[in-house]
C-alpha positions as CSV (number, residue, x, y, z in Angstrom):
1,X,-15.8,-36.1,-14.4
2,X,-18.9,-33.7,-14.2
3,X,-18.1,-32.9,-10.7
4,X,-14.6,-32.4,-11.0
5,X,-15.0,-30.1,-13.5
6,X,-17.9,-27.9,-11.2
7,X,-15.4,-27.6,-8.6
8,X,-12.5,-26.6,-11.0
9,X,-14.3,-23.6,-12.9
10,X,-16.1,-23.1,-8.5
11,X,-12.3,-22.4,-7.3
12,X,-11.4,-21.2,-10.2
13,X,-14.3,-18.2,-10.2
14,X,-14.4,-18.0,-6.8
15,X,-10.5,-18.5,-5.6
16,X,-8.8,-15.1,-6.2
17,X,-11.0,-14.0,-3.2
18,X,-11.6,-16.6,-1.3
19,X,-7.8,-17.0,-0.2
20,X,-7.0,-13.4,-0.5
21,X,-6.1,-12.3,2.5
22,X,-4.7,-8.6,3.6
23,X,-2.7,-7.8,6.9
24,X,-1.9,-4.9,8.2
25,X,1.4,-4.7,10.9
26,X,1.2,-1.6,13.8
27,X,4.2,-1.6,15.6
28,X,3.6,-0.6,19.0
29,X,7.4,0.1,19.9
30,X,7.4,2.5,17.0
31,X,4.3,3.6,17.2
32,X,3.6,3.0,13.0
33,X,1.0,1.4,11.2
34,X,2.6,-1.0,8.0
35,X,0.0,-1.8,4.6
36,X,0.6,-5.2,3.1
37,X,2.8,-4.9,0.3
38,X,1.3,-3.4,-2.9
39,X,-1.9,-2.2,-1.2
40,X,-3.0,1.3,-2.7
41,X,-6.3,2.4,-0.6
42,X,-8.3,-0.2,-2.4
43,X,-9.9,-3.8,-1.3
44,X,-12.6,-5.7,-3.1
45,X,-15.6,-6.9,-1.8
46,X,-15.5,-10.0,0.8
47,X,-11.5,-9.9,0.3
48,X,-10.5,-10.8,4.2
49,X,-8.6,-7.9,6.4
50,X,-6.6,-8.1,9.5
51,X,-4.7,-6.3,12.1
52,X,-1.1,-7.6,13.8
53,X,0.5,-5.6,16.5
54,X,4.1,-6.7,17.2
55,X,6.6,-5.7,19.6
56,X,4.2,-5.7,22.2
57,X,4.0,-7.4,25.9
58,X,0.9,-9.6,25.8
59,X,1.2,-10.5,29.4
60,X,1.2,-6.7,30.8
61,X,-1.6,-4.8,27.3
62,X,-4.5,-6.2,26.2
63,X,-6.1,-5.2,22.7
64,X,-10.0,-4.8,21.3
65,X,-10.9,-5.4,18.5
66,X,-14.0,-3.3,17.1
67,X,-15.4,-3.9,21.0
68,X,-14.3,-7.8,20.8
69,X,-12.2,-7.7,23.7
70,X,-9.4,-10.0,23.5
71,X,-7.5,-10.5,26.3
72,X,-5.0,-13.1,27.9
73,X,-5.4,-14.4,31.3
74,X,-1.9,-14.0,32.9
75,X,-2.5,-11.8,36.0
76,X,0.4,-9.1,36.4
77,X,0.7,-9.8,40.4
78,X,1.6,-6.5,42.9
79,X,5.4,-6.6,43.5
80,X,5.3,-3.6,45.8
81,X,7.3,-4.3,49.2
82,X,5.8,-0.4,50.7
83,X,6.3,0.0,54.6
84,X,9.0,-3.1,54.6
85,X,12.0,-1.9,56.3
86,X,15.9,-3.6,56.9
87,X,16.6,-4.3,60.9
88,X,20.6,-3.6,61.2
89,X,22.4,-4.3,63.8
90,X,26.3,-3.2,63.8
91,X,29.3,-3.1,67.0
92,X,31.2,0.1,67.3
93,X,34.8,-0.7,66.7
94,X,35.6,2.1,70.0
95,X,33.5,1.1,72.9
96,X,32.3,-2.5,71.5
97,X,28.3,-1.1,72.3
98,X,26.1,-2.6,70.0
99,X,23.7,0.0,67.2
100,X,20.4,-1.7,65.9
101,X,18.6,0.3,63.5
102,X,15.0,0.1,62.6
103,X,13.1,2.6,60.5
104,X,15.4,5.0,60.7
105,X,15.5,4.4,64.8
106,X,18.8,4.3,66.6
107,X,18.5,1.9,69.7
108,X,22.2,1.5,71.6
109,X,22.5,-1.5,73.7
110,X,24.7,-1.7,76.5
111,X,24.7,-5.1,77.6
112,X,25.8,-8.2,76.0
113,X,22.8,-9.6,73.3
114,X,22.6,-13.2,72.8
115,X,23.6,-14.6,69.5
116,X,20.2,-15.6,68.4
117,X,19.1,-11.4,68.1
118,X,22.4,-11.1,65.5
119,X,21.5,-14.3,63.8
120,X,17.9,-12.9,63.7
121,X,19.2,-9.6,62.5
122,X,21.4,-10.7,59.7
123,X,18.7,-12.9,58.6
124,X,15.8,-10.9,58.4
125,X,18.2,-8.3,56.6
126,X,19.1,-10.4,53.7
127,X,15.8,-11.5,53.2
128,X,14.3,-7.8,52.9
129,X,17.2,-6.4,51.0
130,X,17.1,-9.2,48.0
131,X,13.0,-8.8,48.0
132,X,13.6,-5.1,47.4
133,X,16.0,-5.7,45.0
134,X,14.4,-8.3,42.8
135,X,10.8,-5.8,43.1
136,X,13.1,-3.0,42.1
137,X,14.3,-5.7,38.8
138,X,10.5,-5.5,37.6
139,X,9.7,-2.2,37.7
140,X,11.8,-1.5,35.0
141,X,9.8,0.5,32.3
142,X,11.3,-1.1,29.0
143,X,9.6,-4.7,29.7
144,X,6.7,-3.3,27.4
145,X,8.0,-3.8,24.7
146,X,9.5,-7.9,24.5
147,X,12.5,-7.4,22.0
148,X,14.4,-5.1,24.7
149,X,12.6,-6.6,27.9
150,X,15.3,-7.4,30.8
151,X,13.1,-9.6,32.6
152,X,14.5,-12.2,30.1
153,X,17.7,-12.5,31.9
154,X,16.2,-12.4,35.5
155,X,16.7,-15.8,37.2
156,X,13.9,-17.4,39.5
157,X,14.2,-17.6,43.0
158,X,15.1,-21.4,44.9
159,X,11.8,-21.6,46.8
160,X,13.7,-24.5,48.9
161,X,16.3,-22.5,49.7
162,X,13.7,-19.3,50.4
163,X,11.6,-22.0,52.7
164,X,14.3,-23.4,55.1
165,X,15.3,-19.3,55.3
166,X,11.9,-18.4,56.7
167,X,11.8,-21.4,58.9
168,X,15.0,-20.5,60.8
169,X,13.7,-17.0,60.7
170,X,11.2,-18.1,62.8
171,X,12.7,-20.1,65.0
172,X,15.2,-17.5,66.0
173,X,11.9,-15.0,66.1
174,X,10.6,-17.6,69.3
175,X,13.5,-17.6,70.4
176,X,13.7,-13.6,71.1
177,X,9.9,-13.7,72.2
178,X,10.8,-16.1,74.7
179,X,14.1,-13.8,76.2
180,X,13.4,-13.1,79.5
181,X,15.6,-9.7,80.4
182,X,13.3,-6.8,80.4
183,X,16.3,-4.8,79.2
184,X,15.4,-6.0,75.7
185,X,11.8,-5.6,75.8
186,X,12.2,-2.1,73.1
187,X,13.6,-4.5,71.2
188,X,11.5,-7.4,71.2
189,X,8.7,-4.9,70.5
190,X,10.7,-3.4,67.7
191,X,11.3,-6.6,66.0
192,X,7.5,-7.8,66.6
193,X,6.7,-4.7,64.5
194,X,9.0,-5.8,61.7
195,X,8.1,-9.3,61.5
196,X,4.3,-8.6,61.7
197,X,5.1,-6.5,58.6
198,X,7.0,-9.5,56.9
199,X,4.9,-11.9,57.3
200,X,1.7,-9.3,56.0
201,X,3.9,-9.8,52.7
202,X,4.4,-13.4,52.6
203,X,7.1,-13.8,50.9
204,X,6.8,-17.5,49.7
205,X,3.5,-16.2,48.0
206,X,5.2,-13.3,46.3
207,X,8.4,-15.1,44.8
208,X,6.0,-18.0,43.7
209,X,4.4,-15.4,41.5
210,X,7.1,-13.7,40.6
211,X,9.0,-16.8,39.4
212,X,6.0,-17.5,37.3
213,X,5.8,-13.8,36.0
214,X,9.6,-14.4,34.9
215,X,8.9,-17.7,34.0
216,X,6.3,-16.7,32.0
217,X,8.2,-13.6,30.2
218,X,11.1,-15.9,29.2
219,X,9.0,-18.7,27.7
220,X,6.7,-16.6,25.9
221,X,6.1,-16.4,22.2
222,X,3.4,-14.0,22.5
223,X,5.3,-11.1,21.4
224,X,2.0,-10.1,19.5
225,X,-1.7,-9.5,19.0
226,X,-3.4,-11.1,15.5
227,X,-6.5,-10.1,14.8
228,X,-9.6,-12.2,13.2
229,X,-9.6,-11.8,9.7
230,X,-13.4,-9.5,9.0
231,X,-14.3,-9.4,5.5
232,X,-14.4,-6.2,3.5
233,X,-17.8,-4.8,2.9
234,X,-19.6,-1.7,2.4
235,X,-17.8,1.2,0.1
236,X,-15.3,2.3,2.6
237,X,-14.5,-0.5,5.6
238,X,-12.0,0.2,8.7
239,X,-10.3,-1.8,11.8
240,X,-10.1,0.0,14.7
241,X,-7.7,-1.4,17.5
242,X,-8.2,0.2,20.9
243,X,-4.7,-1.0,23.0
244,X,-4.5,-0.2,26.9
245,X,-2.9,-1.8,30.0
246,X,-4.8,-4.6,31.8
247,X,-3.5,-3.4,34.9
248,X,-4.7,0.4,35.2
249,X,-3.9,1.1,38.9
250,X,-0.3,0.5,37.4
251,X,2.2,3.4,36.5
252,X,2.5,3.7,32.4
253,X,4.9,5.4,30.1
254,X,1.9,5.6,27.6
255,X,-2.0,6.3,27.3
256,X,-4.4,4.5,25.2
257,X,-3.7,3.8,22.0
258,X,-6.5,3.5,18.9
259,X,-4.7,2.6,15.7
260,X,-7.1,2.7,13.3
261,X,-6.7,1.4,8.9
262,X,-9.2,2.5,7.0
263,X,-10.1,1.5,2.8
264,X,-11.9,1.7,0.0
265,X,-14.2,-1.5,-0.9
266,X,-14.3,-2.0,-4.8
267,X,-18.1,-4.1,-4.4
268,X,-18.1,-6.9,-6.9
269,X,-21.5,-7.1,-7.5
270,X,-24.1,-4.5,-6.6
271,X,-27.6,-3.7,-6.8
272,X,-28.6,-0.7,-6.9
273,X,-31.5,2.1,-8.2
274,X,-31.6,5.3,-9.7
275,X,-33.5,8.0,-11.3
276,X,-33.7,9.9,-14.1
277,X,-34.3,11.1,-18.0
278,X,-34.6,8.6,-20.6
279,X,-35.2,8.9,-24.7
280,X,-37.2,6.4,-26.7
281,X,-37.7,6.0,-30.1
282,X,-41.5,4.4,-29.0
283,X,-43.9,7.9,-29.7
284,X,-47.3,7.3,-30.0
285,X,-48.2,7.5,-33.9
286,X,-51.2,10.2,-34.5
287,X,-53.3,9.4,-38.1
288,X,-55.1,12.2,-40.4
289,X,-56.8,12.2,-43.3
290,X,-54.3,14.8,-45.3
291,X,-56.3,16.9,-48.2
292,X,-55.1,16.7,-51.6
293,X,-55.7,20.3,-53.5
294,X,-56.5,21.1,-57.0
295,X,-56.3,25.1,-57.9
296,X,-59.2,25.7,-60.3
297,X,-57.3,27.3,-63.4
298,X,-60.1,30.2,-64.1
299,X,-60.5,31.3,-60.2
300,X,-57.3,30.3,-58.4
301,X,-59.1,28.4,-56.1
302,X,-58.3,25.6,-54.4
303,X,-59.9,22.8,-53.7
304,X,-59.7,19.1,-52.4
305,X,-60.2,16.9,-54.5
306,X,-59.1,13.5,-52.3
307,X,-57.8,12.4,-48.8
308,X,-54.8,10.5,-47.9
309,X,-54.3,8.6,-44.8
310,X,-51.1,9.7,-43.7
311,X,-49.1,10.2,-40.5
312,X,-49.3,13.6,-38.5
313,X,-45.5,15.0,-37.8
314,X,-42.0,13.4,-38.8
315,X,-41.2,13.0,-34.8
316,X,-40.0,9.1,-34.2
317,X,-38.6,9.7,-30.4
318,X,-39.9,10.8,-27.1
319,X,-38.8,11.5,-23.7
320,X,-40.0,11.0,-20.4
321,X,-39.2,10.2,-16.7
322,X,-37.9,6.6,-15.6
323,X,-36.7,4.4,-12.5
324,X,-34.1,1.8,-12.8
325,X,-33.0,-1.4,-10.9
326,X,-29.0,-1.9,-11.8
327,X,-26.5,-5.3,-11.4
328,X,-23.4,-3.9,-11.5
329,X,-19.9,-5.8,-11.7
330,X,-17.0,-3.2,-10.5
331,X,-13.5,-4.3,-11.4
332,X,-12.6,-0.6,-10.0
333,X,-13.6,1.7,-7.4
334,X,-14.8,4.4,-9.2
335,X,-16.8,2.4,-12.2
336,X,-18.7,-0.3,-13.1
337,X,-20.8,-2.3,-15.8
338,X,-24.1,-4.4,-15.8
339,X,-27.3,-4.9,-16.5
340,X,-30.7,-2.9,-16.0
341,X,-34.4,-2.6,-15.8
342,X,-36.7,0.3,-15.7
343,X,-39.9,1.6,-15.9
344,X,-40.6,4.9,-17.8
345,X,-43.5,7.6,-18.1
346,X,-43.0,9.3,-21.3
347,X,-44.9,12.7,-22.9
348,X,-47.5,10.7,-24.4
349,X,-48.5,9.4,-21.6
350,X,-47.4,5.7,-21.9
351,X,-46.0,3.4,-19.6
352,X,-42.7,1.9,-21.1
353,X,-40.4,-0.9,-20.3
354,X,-37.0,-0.6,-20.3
355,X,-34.1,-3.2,-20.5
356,X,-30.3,-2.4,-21.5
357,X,-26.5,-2.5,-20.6
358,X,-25.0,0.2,-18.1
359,X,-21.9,2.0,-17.3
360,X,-21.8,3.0,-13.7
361,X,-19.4,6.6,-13.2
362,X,-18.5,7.2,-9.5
363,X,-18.4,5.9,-5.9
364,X,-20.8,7.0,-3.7
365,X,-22.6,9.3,-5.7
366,X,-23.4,7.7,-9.3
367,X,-23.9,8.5,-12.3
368,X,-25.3,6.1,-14.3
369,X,-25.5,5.4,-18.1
370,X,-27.8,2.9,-19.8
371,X,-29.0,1.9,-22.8
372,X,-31.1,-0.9,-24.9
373,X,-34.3,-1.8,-26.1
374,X,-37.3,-0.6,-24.6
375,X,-41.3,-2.0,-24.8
376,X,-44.2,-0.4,-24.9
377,X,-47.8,-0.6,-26.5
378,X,-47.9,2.2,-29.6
379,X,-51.3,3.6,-31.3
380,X,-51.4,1.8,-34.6
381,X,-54.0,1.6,-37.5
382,X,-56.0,-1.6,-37.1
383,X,-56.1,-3.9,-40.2
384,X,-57.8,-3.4,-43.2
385,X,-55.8,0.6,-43.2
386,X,-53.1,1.1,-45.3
387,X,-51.1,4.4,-44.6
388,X,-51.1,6.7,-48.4
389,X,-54.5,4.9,-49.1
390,X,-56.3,7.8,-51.2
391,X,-60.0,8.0,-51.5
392,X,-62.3,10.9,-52.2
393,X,-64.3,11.3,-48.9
394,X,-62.8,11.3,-45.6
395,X,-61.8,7.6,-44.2
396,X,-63.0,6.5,-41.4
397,X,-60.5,4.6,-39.8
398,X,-59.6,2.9,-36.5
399,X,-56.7,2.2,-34.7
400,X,-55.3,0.0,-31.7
401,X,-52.4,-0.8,-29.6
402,X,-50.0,-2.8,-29.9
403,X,-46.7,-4.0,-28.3
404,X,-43.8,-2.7,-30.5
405,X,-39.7,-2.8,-29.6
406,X,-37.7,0.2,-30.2
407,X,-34.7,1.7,-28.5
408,X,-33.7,3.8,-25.6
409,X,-31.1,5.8,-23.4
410,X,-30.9,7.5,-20.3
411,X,-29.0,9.5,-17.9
412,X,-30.0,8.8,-14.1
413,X,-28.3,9.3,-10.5
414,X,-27.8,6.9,-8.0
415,X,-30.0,6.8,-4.9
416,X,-27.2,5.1,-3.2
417,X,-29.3,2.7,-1.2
């Protein structure tokens, strides 16, 4: 039962901020940063902060995090198809001569080609005009940003279908290096060109990635970046988020981005020290021997006619100079409460000890309020001396020190330390 109740008044002391939990929201569409609901500039000590970015494409930005770099692995691949050009080859309806075009080239052909060059032709010209078109599909700017991204309706390409393509391609491609009329020699060289330049691309390898790119866009639920949750701490604590491309050789609509939230910690409990003036009603005590006069009637004289021991001066207080050690609870930013020790050096030159309650004013700067009892050892007379004792001659009497308890205040300023 003992332990049960430990942990109870544990969670219950501890709980409020060991749960607590603040997240901040910047939408990268929209470019805006969002504070968790009720939050007005202020987080206490140890209270746990984090950073979410939404509407953002995972697979294409990556995000730091205060220099933690976190980053996810799937590689953007190089969809360019530069220097890859359609082979066309038409009839003229007039004279039935046969047009094949290549990179902008006009070659007329006279004589009768054998089927396997037009098979070759049409082929080859499919091929390159539905790889342009499909690298044209992901170039599209708007698939930053997942909630508007088209690459979600793309469909993948059959790699069976694209295989038994590029075999027959190939096939036919033997079968024009292996025509033996020098007529079409300009044209077997022209096609050699082309198909050099094909198979440079691969294009196997590049619809295998780019099926996995879509594949990858379409099943993805990372739509956003969540941050580690850092505890707050100091008297002001920030998150800095530095977003960029992963690919930077890559065209962008946008630069770097460094969405940064920044607060103000209210510290729990502090320790701190300050300096400063400080009252205490410990003076030293100073003894005389005060004469007692008689005026002689007949000359108007006066005389003594006894001593008294008394005390010298009505003053029960005394200033000096002091150094404090503060435990402060703050419930708010700007104040706080607690206990404190100090040392002082007051105007009769003794050492005193201090020990009181305190009101801290402020934030980084403080000014500090204390109060209590204060120690210190006071000049007293030593026994057998009674103060108003009255005796003809002069006493001669001692005194010692002692430890008495009084009272103190003081007004001192944060060394912010």
């Amino acid at each position: 039962m003992k332990t049960v109740c430990t942990i109870f008044f544990v969670l219950l002391f501890f709980g409020g901020n060991l749960f607590a939990q603040k997240e901040f929201t910047y939408d990268f569409k929209e470019k805006k940063m969002k504070a968790p609901e009720g939050f007005d500039g202020y987080v206490k000590e140890g209270e746990l902060i984090s950073l979410k970015v939404t509407n953002i494409n995972m697979l294409l930005m990556k995000v730091d995090l205060e220099k933690n770099a976190v980053t996810y692995n799937t590689k953007v691949p190089d969809f360019s198809l530069s220097g890859l050009s359609a082979l066309t080859l038409f009839s003229s309806v007039t004279n039935g001569e046969k047009f094949f075009v290549a990179n902008d080239k006009v070659h007329v052909f006279k004589q009768e080609l054998p089927d396997y060059y037009e098979q070759f032709f049409n082929l080859y010209d499919q091929l390159v005009t539905d790889a342009k078109k499909s690298a044209s599909e992901l170039n599209i700017q708007n698939q930053w940003y997942p909630d508007s991204n088209p690459l979600k309706s793309l469909t993948p390409m059959d790699i069976t279908n694209l295989t038994n393509d590029l075999k027959n391609l190939n096939k036919l491609y033997f079968q024009i290096i292996l025509d033996p009329d020098p007529a079409n020699k300009p044209l077997k060289e022209e096609v050699k060109a082309q198909k050099l330049k094909l198979d440079e691309i691969d294009l196997l390898d590049w619809y295998t990635k780019r099926n996995v790119y879509i594949d990858n866009i379409q099943k993805s639920t990372i739509h956003f970046y969540q941050s580690q949750p850092k505890k707050a701490s100091g008297d002001e604590f920030s998150l800095s988020l530095i977003i960029s491309p992963k690919d930077t050789s890559k065209s962008y609509p946008f630069g770097v981005e460094t969405p940064v939230v920044s607060m103000k910690v209210i510290r729990r409990h502090r320790v701190t020290f300050s300096t400063g003036l400080f009252g205490s009603s410990l003076s030293n005590e100073k003894f005389i021997n005060k004469p007692n006069y008689v005026t002689d009637i007949n000359t108007q004289v006066d005389t003594v006619a006894s001593y008294t021991l008394s005390k010298e001066g009505t003053d029960n207080y005394t200033v000096g100079l002091a150094a404090f050690m503060h435990y402060t609870w703050h419930y708010e930013y700007n104040y706080g409460t607690g206990f404190s020790i100090g040392v002082g050096y007051d105007l009769d030159k003794n050492v005193q000890y201090l020990l009181g309650g305190t009101l801290v004013l402020g934030a980084k700067n403080r000014v500090i309020f204390s109060g209590g009892l204060s120690f210190a050892q006071k000049e007293q007379l030593s026994s057998g001396f009674k103060l108003e004792t009255t005796s003809n001659a002069p006493i001669d009497f001692k005194t010692v020190k002692k430890i008495e308890t009084g009272a103190f205040i003081s007004f001192s300023y944060n060394l912010n330390l």
